[in-house]
N, C-alpha and C positions, 0 to 999 in steps of 0.2 A: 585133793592134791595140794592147792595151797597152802592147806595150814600145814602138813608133813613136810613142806620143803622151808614152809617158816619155821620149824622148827629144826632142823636143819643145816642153820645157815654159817655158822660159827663165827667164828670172829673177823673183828670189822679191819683192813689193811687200805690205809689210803695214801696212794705214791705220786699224792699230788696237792702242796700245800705251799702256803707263804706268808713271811714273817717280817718283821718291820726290816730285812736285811734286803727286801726290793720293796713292794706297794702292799704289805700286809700291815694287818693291825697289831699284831701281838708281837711280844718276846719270843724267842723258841721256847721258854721255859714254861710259859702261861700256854703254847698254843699244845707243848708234849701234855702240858699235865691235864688238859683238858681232854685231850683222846684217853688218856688212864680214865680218865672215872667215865668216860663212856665206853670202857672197857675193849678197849683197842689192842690187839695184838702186835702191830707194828705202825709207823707211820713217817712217810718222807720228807723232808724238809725239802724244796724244791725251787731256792728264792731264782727270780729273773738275773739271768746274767747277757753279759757280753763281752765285749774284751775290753773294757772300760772298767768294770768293777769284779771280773772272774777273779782276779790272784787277792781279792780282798774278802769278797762272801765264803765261797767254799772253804777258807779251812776255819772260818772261825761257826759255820755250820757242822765242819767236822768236829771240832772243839767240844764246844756246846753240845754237841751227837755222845761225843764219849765220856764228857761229863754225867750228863743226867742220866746214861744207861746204867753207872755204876750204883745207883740210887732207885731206879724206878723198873717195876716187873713191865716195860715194853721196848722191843726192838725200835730203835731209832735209826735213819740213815739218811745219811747226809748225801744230798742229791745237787742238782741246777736244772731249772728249764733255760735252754738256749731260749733268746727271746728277740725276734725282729733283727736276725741275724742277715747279710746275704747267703744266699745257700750255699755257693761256692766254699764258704768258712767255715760249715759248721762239722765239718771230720775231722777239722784242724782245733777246734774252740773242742769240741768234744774229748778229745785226745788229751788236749790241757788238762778239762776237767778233770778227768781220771787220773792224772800225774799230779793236783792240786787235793785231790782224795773224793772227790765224791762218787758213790759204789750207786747210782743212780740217775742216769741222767735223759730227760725228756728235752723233745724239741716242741718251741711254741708253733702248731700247726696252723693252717690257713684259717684258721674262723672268719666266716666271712663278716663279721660286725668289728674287724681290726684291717687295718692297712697293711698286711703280711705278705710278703714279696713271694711269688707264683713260683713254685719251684721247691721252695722250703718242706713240701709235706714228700715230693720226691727225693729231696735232697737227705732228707732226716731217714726215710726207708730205704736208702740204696748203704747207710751208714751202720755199720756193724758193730758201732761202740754206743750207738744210740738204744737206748732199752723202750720207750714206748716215745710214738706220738702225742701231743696232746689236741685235744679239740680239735681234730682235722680237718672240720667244716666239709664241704664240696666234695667229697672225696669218691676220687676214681677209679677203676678197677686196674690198671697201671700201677697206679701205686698202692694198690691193695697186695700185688702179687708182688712189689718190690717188698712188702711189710713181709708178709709168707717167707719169702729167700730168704731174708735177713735176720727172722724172729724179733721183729719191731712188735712189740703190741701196739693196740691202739687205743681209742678211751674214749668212753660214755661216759660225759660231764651231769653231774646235777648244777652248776652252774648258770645262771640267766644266761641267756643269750646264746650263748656255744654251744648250748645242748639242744638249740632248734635243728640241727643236722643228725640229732643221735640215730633217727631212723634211717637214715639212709646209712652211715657209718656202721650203725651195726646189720642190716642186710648185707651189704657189701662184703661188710666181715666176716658174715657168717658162708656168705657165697665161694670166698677162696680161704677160708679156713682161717685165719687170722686172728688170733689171742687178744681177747677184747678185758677191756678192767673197769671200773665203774669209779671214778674220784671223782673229789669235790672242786678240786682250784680254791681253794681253801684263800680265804684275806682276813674274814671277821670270826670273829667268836661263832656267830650262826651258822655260818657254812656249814660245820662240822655235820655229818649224818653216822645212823646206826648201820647195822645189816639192813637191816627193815627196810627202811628206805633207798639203803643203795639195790636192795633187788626190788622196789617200785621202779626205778630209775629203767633198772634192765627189760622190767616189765613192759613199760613204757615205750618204749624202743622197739616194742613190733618182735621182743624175743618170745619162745615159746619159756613155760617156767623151769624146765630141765633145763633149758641155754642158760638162763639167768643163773640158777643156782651156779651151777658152772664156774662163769662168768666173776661173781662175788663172792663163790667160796673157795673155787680151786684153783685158775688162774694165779690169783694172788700167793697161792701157794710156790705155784711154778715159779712165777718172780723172784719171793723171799731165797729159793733154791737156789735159781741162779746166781743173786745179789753175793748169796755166801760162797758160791762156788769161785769165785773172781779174787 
């Protein structure tokens, strides 16, 4: 069964990256052209914002986004992760985003290896402009069902650190039905991963391999669907 579903798996969609425009290492040009030749179908730019630097990253991400698609065979889309927000602000910071142009936007969820104020992984699933969680550490079944209401996905990191919670995030997830997606949190050149390994990741995570596939091949589809339909 393994090798049918490796063969299977199609192409690699990662809605979770970052570029010298928060704490990443690359250019967006070095970090697009590097998903091209590992043959990436799509990929998000996703720099840290707040309302300190949001009216300045998002549109020169969007910039750079419509620039390089007119040149290169991969969907690019220009995103924000809200990051270390109070919760209270992030319907409001989200809303921006979307009037600033990014057709993607994640909330930095509670990892518990970050000081991220208690409420934020609620605050981001109860929010209906927000499209996935990220690294939602601790997570409870409360706001698993706020995710379900909402159509938040949520996210199994390959990432250090953040992805010590993936087991429990994705049983949880898979318990109230909850649209799970596999990114990297992308900063270096290495981060980057194939299919391959983003369905180890899934594997990993206590999913069965029909979930995984799933999970890293069609999920990401659903997303792309939505991103355009907006």
């Amino acid at each position: 069964m393994r090798g049918e579903n490796m063969r299977n798996l199609g192409k690699r969609v990662d809605f979770h990256t970052h570029t010298i425009f928060s704490d990443g290492e690359l250019v967006p040009a070095e970090l697009v052209r590097r998903a091209c030749s590992m043959g990436f179908k799509a990929i998000a730019i996703t720099d840290h914002v707040d309302i300190s630097n949001i009216d300045l990253v998002i549109p020169r991400i969007k910039s750079v986004s419509e620039e390089l698609g007119r040149y290169w065979d991969i969907a690019i889309i220009p995103g924000a992760e809200l990051t270390h927000m109070p919760p209270e602000t992030i319907p409001r910071l989200a809303t921006r985003a979307r009037e600033l142009g990014a057709r993607f936007i994640a909330v930095h969820g509670e990892t518990f290896i970050e000081p991220v104020l208690p409420g934020t992984n609620e605050a981001a699933c109860r929010c209906e402009a927000v499209d996935m969680l990220a690294h939602p550490g601790l997570l409870d079944k409360h706001t698993a069902q706020l995710a379900k209401r909402n159509d938040v996905f949520l996210e199994l990191t390959s990432r250090s650190g953040h992805s010590l919670t993936n087991g429990l995030v994705a049983r949880i997830a898979v318990e109230h039905e909850v649209n799970l997606l596999v990114n990297t949190d992308t900063h270096k050149p290495l981060d980057l991963i194939g299919q391959k390994d983003a369905f180890s990741v899934a594997l990993g995570a206590g999913l069965t391999e029909e979930k995984a596939l799933e999970i890293v091949r069609d999920n990401p589809e659903k997303m792309l669907k939505r991103i355009a339909s907006k």
